[in-house]
C-alpha positions in Angstrom: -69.1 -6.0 -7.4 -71.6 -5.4 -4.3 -73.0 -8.1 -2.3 -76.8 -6.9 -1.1 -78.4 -8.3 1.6 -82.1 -6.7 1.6 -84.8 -7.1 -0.7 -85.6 -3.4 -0.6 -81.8 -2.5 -1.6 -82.3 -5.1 -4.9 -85.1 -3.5 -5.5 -83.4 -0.4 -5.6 -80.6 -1.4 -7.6 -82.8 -3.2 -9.9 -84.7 -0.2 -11.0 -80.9 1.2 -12.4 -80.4 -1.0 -14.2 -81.7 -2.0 -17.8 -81.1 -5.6 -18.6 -80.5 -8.0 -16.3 -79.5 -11.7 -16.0 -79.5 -13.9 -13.0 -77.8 -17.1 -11.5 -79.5 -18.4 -8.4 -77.3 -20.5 -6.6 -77.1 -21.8 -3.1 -73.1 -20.9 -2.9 -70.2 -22.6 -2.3 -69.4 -21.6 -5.8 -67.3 -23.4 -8.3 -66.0 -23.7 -11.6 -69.4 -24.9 -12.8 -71.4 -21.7 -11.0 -68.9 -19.5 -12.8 -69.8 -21.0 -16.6 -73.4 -19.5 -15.5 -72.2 -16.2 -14.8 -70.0 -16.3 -18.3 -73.1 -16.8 -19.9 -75.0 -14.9 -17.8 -73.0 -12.2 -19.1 -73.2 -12.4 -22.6 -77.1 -12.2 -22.1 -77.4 -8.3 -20.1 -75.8 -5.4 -18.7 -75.4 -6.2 -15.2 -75.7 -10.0 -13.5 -77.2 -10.9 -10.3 -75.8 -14.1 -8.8 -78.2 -15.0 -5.9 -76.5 -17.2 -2.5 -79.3 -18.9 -0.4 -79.1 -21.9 1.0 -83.0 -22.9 0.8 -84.9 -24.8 3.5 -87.8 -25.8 1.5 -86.0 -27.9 -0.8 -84.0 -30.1 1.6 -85.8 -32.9 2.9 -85.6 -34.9 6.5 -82.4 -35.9 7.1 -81.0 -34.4 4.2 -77.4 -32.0 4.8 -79.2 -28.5 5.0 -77.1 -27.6 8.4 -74.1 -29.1 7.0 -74.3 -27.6 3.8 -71.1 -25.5 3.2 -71.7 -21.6 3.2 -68.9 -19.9 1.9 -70.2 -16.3 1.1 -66.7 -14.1 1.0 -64.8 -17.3 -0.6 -68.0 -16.7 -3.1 -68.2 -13.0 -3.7 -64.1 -13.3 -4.5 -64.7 -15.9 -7.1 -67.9 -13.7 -8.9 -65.9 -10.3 -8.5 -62.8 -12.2 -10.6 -65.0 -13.0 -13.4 -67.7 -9.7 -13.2 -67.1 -7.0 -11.8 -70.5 -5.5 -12.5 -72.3 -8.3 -10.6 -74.6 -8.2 -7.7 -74.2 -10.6 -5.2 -78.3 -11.3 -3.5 -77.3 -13.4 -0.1 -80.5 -12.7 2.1 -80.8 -14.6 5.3 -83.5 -16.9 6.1 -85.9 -14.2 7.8 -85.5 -11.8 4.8 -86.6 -14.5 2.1 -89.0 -16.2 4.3 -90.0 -13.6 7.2 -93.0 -15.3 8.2 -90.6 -18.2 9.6 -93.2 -20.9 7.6 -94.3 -20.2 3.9 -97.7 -20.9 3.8 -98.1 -20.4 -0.1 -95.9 -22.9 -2.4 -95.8 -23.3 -5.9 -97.0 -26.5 -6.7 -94.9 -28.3 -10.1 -97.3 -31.0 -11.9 -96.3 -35.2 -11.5 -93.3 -34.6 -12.7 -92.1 -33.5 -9.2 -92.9 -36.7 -7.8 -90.4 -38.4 -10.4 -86.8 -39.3 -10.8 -85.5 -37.2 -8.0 -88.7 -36.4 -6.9 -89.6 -39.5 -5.7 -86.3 -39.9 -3.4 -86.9 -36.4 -2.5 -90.4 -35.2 -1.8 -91.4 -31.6 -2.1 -88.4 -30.7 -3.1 -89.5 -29.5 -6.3 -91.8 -27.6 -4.6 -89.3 -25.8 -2.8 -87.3 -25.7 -5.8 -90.5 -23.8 -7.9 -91.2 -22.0 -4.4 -88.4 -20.2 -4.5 -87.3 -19.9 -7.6 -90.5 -17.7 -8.1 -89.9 -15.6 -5.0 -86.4 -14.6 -6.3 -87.7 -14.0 -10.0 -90.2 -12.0 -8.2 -87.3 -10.0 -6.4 -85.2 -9.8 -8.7 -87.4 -9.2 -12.2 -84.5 -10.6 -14.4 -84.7 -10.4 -17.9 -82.9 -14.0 -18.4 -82.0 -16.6 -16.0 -79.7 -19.1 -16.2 -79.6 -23.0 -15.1 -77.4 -25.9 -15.4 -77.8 -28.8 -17.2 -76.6 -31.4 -14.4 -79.8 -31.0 -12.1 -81.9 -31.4 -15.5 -85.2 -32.2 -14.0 -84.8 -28.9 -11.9 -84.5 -27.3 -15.5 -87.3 -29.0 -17.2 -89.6 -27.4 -14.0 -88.5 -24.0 -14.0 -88.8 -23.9 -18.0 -91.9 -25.1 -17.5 -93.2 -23.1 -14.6 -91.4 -19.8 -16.3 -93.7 -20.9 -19.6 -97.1 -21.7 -17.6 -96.9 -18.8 -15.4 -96.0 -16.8 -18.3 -93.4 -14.9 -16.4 -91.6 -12.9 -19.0 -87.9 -14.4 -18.6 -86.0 -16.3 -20.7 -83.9 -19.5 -19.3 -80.8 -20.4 -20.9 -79.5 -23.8 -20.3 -76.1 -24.4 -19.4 -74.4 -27.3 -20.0 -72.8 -29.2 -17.3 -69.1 -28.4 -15.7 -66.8 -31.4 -15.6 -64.0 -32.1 -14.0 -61.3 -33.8 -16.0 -62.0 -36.8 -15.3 -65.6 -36.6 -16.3 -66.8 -35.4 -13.0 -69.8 -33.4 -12.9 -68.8 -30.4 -10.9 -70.8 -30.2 -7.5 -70.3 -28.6 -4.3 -71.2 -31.8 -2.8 -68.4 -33.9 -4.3 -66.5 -31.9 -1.5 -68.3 -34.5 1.0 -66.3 -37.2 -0.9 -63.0 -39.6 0.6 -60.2 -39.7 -1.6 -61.3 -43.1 -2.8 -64.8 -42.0 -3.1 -63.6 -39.2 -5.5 -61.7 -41.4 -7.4 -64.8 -44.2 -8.0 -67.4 -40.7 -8.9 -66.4 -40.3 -12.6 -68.1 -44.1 -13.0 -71.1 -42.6 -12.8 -70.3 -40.6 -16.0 -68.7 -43.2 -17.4 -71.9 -45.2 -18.1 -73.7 -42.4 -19.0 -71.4 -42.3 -21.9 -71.2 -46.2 -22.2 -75.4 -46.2 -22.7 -74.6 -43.1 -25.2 -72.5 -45.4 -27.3 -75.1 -48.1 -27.7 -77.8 -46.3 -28.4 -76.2 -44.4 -31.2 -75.3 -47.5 -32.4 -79.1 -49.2 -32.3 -79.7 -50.4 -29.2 -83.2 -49.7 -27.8 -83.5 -51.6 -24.8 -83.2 -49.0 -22.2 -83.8 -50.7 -19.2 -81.5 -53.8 -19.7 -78.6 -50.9 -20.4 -80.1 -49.1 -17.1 -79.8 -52.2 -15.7 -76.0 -53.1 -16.6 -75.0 -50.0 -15.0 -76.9 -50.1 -12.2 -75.2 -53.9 -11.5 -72.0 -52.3 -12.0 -72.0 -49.8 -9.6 -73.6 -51.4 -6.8 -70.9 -54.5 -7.6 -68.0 -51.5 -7.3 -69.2 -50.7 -3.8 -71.6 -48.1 -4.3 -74.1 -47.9 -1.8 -77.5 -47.5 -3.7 -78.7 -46.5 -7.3 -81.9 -44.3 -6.9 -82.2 -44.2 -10.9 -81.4 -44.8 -14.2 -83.2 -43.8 -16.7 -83.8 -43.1 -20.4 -86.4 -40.4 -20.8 -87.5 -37.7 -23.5 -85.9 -34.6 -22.7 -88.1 -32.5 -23.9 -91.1 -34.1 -21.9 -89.4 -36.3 -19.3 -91.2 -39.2 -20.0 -90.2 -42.6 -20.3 -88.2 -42.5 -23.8 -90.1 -45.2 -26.5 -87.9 -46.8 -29.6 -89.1 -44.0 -31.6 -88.4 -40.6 -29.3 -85.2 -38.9 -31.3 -84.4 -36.6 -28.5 -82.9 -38.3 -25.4 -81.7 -37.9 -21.9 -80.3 -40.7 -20.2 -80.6 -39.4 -16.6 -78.8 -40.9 -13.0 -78.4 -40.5 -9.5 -76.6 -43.1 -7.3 -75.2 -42.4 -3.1 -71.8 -43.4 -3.1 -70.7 -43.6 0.8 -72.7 -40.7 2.3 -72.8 -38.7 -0.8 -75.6 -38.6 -3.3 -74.5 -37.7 -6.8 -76.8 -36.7 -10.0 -75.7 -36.6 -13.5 -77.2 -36.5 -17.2 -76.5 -37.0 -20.4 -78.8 -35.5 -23.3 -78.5 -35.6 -27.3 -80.1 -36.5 -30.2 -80.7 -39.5 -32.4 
C-alpha cells in the first residue's frame, strides 16, 4: 500500500496497472469507507481510495476547517483490508492549482433539491470534482454509498450523460448497531446526542412498514416523523421525503420503486439517511 501525493505519480502508476476501481472519499475513514473498498475489490486488480477534503462542496458556514483529517489513521485502516491499494491524498494546490476553479460541472434541478436546497452548489462541487478525479484517476469502476443517495443519483447520472466509460457500483449503507448510519460526522455528536441519532433511522423504518402495508399518504407519514423529532429535541428537520429512486422525484400512489429520504440537525450536527426498496 502506497499513499501518492501527485497527479503525475497517479498517472504513472495508473498506466501499470490494468483494472482499476476507485473510492473517493474525503477521509477520516470508517467502517462504512471500508465496505467500499471490499467491494471495490471484488471489481479490479488494484484499488485507488482517494482522501480530499473538497472546498467546492462545503458551503458558508459549513465545517470545512473543522473537518477531521486523519490521513496516517486512514492509510493504516486501507493497508489492513488491501494491501494493493493506492492511497490519492493531493493537497488543495495540486487538485485545484489555480487557487479558484473557474470551470464547474453543472448537475440539472436536481441539485437544487433535497440537500441541494439547504446546501447550494454543493452538487456542483460534488460533480466538479468527482470529474477531475475520474479524469485523474481513469478508473474502470467507482464506487459510492448509498447513505448520501442524491450524491449517487448525480454521479450515475453525470457518469451516463457524459458518457464517461465507468461503471458505479452502489453500496449500501454502513450502520452501526443501533441503526446508525455510519458517518465521520456522528463524531461531532455528545453522548446524548449519539444516543437520540438512531431515531432518525428508526422512522425511516417506521414509514417502511406502512407503506408496505398500504399506506400512500406520504407526506402525513413525513409529517409524523418530522413532529416527532423536533418534539424529542432535535433542532430542525430539513426533509422528509418519499421520492422515486430511480428519478428522484416526488413518489405518486403508483411509483413501485421507492426511497424515503431524510436529513434533520440534531445539536450542531446535521445528519442524512435513506431508505430505498421496492413495492
Amino acid at each position: 500500500m502506497q499513499i501518492i501525493h501527485t497527479i503525475s505519480e497517479l498517472r504513472a502508476w495508473r498506466k501499470q496497472q490494468a483494472r482499476v476501481a476507485f473510492v473517493p472519499t474525503m477521509g477520516n475513514l470508517h467502517a462504512g469507507h471500508m465496505a467500499l473498498v471490499e467491494e471495490a475489490k471484488k471489481h479490479a486488480d488494484a484499488v485507488v481510495v482517494s482522501i480530499f477534503v473538497n472546498r467546492l462542496q462545503f458551503g458558508q458556514g459549513e465545517d470545512f476547517d473543522c473537518y477531521p483529517r486523519t490521513l496516517q489513521q486512514d492509510a493504516a485502516l486501507v493497508a489492513e483490508r488491501c494491501s494493493n491499494a493506492v492511497i490519492f491524498a493531493p493537497d488543495e494546490k495540486e487538485l485545484y492549482p489555480h487557487v479558484i476553479q473557474q470551470y464547474k460541472v453543472e448537475p440539472p434541478a436536481i441539485q437544487d433539491e433535497l440537500c441541494g436546497a439547504f446546501r447550494p452548489g454543493h452538487f456542483r462541487g460534488v460533480a466538479t470534482v468527482v470529474t477531475k478525479l475520474f479524469n485523474i484517476v481513469q478508473p474502470d469502476v467507482a464506487c459510492f454509498g448509498k447513505k448520501d443517495y442524491q450524491q449517487l443519483f448525480v454521479i450515475r447520472s453525470m457518469v451516463e450523460e457524459l458518457n464517461m466509460p465507468i461503471t458505479i457500483v452502489p453500496v449500501d449503507t454502513g450502520r452501526a448497531p443501533d441503526g446508525l448510519a455510519l458517518s465521520s460526522r456522528n463524531g461531532y455528536l455528545s453522548a446524548d446526542e449519539r444516543a437520540e441519532a438512531p431515531r432518525i433511522h428508526f422512522h425511516l423504518e417506521r414509514m417502511h412498514k406502512a407503506i408496505l402495508a398500504g399506506e400512500r399518504d406520504f407526506a402525513a407519514l413525513a409529517e409524523e416523523a418530522s413532529s416527532d423529532l423536533l418534539t424529542r429535541g432535535w433542532a430542525e428537520v430539513d426533509y422528509i421525503e418519499v421520492r422515486n429512486a430511480k428519478t428522484l422525484k416526488p413518489a405518486t400512489h403508483t411509483d413501485h420503486e421507492l426511497v424515503i429520504l431524510v436529513a434533520a440537525r440534531l445539536g450542531k450536527t446535521r445528519l442524512i439517511d435513506n431508505l430505498d426498496f421496492s413495492v
